[in-house]
C-alpha positions as CSV (number, residue, x, y, z in Angstrom):
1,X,90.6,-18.6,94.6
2,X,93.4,-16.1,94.9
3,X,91.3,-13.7,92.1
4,X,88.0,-14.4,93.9
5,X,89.2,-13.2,97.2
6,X,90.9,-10.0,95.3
7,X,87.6,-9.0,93.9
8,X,86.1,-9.5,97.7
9,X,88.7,-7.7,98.9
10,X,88.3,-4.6,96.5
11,X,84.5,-4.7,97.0
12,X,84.6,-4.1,100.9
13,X,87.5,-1.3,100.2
14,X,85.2,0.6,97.4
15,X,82.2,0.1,100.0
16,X,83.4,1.3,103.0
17,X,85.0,4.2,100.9
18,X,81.3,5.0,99.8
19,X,80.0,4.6,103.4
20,X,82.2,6.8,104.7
21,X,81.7,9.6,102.0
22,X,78.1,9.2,102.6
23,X,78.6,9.4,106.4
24,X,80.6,12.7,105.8
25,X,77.5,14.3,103.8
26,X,75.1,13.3,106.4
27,X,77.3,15.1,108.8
28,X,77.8,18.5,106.9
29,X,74.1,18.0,105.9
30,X,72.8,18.1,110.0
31,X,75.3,21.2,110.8
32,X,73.4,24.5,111.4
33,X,73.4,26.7,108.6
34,X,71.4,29.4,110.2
35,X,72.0,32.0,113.0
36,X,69.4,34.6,114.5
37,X,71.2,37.2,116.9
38,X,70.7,40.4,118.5
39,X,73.0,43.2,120.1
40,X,71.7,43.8,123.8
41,X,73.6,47.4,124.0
42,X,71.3,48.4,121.3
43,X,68.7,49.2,123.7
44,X,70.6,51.0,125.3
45,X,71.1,53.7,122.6
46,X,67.6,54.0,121.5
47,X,66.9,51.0,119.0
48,X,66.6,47.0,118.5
49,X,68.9,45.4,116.2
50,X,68.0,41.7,115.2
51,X,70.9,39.9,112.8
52,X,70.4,36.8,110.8
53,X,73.4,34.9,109.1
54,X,73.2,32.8,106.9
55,X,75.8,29.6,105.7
56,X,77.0,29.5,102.0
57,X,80.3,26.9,102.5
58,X,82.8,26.0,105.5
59,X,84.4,29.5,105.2
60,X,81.5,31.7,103.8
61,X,78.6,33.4,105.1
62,X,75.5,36.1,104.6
63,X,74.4,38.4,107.2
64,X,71.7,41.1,107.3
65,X,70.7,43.0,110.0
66,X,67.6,45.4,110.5
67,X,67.2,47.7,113.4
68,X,64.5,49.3,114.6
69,X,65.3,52.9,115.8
70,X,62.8,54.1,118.7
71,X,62.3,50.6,120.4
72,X,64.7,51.0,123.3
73,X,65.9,53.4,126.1
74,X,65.8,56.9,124.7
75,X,69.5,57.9,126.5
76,X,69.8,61.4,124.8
77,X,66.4,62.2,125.1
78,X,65.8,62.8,121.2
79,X,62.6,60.9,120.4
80,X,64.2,59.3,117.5
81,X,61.8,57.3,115.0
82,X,63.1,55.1,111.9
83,X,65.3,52.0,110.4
84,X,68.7,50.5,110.0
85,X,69.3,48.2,107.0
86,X,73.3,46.8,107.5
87,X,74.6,43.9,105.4
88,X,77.8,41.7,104.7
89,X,79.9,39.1,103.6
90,X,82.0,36.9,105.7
91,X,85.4,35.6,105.3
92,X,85.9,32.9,108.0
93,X,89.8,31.7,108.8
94,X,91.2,28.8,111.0
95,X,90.8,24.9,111.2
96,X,87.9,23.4,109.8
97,X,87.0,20.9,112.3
98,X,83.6,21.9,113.2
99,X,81.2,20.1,115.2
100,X,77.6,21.6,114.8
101,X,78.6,24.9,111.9
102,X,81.1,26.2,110.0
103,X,80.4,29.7,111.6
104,X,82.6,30.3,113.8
105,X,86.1,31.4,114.7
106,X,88.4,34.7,113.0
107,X,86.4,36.3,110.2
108,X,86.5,39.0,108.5
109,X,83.5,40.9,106.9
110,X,82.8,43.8,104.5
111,X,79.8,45.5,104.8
112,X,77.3,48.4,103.9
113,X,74.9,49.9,106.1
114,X,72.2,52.5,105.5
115,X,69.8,54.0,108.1
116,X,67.2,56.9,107.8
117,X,65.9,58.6,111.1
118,X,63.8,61.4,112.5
119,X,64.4,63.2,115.6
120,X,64.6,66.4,117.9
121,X,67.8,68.4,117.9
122,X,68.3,71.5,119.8
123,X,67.4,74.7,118.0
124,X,69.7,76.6,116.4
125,X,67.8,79.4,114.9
126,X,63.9,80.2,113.7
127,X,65.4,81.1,110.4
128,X,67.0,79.5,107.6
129,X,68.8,81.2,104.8
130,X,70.0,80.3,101.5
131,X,71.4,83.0,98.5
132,X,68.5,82.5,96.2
133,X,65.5,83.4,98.8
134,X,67.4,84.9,101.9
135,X,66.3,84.6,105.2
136,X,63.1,82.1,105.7
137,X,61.2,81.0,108.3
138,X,62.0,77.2,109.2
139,X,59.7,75.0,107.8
140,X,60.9,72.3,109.8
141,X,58.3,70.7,112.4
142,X,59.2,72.5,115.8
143,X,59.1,71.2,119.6
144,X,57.7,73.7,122.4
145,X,58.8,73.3,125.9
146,X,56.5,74.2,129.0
147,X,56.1,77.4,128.6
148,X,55.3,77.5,125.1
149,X,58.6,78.5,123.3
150,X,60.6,76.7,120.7
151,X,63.0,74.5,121.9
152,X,63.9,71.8,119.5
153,X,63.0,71.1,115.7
154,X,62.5,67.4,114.3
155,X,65.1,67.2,111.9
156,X,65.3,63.4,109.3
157,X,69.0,62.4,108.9
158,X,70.1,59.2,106.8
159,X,73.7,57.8,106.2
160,X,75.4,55.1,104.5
161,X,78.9,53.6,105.3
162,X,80.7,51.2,104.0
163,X,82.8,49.3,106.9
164,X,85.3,46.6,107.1
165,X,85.0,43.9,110.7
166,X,87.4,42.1,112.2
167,X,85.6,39.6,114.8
168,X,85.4,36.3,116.4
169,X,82.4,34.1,116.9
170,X,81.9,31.2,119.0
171,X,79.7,28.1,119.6
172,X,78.4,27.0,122.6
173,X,75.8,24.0,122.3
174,X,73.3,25.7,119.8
175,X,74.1,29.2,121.2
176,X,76.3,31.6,119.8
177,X,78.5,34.7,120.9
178,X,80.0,37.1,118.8
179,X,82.6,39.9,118.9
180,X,83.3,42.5,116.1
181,X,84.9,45.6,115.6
182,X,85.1,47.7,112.3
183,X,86.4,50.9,110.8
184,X,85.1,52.5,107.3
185,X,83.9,55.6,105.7
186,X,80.3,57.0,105.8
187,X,78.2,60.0,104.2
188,X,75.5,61.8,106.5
189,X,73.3,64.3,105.2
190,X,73.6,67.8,106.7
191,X,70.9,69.3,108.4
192,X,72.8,71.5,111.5
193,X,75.1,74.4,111.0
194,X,77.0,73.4,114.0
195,X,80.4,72.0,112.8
196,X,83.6,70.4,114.5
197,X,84.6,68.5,117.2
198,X,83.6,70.9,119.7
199,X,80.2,72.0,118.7
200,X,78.4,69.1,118.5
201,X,77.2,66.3,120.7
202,X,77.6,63.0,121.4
203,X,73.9,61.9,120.1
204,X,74.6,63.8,116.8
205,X,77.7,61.5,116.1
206,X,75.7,58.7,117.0
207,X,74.3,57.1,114.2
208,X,72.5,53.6,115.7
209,X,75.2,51.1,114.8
210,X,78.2,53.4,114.6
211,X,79.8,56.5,115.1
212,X,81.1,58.9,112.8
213,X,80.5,62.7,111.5
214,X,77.7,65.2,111.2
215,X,78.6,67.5,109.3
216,X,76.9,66.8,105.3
217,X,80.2,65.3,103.8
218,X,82.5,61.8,104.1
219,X,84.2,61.0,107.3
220,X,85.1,58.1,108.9
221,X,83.4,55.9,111.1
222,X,83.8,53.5,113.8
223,X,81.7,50.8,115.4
224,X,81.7,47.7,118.0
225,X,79.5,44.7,118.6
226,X,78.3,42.0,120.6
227,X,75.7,39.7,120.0
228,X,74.3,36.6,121.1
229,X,72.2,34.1,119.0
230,X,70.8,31.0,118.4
231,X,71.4,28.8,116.0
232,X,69.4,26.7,113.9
C-alpha cells in the first residue's frame, strides 16, 4: 500500500513538473518576437526611416533599418535623393520578467550604417583643378537660379560609420517606444573644398541618421533617436 501510494505520489510530482515546463514554452512561444518602428523626426530632415527588430533569445536581438532620403520635409532646401542602410546587434540588461517580449528595457547596440545621397550644394567655383590636368571646367550637373546663372551643383556623397547606442525601450500593450543615443566614427567622401567648423553648414554635417564631418577623412559622429512601433 505504502509503495503503491509512493509511486502515485511521484507520478503527479513528475506530471505537474512536465505541465508546468510545457506551460512555460507555450508562454515564451506566444511572446512577440517582432517589432516594426519608425523615427517621426525623420521627416523632418528630409527622409523616412522604417526600423524592424527582430528577437533571437531573452537578451538578444536584430535590427535593420532602411531610410528613404527625399520622402519628407526638405528643411535645408537641398533636393536631396537616395538611401540609408543602418544595422545592429542588441545587448538587452535587467530582470527577465517579461509579459508579451523580451525587447525591452537597458540595451546596448553596436552598429554600422551606410548611406549614399545626391543633392544641391552651393557653388563654390565653375572650375576644378587637379596637378595632372590643371584647371577644368566642372563636370558636375549644375542648378540655375531665375535669372539664368549658376547657383548650386548636385554633388553624390556616401558615408559609413560605425556607432555604439545606449537606449531604453518600452512596452505598452502591443506598442512600443524607444530611446537611443550613440557616439562612433564615420568616413564621408569629399566633394567640397570648404573645410572646418566655420565654413560649412549645418545641412553638410547632416548626414540623415547622424551628424558628423564633411571634410573626405574619419571623424566622429553623433546621433539620437526615437521611435515608436508595433509589435507583432
Amino acid at each position: 500500500m505504502k509503495k503503491s501510494f509512493f509511486i502515485i505520489v511521484c507520478l503527479v510530482i513528475t506530471l505537474s513538473l512536465n505541465a508546468q515546463n510545457d506551460s512555460i514554452h507555450r508562454d515564451i512561444s506566444l511572446l512577440k518576437k517582432n517589432i516594426i518602428k519608425i523615427k517621426p523626426t525623420s521627416f523632418v530632415f528630409g527622409y523616412t526611416q522604417i526600423t524592424y527588430e527582430r528577437s533571437l533569445s531573452p537578451r538578444r536581438s536584430l535590427e535593420a533599418n532602411v531610410g528613404l532620403i527625399g520622402i519628407g520635409y526638405d528643411i535645408y532646401d537641398r533636393d536631396p535623393m537616395g538611401f540609408t542602410l543602418r544595422g545592429g546587434y542588441k545587448f538587452y540588461f535587467g530582470e527577465r520578467q517579461i509579459k508579451r517580449s523580451f525587447m525591452k528595457g537597458l540595451y546596448l547596440m553596436p552598429e554600422i550604417a551606410f548611406c549614399m545621397y545626391d543633392k544641391n550644394v552651393p557653388l563654390e567655383s565653375d572650375w576644378d583643378w587637379n596637378f595632372s590636368m590643371g584647371a577644368t571646367k566642372k563636370s558636375n550637373t549644375l542648378i540655375l537660379d531665375k535669372e539664368g546663372k549658376v547657383d548650386y551643383e548636385r554633388l553624390r556623397k556616401y558615408y559609413i560609420a560605425l556607432i555604439g547606442n545606449v537606449g531604453y525601450q518600452w512596452n505598452i500593450n502591443r506598442f512600443v517606444i524607444e530611446f537611443n543615443i550613440g557616439l562612433g566614427l564615420g568616413y564621408y567622401n569629399k566633394t567640397r573644398n570648404f573645410e572646418g567648423f566655420l565654413d560649412t553648414s549645418l545641412d553638410d554635417e547632416h548626414h540623415f541618421g547622424f551628424n558628423g564631418g564633411n571634410d573626405g577623412r574619419y571623424y566622429g559622429v553623433i546621433n539620437a533617436n526615437l521611435k515608436i512601433g508595433y509589435m507583432f
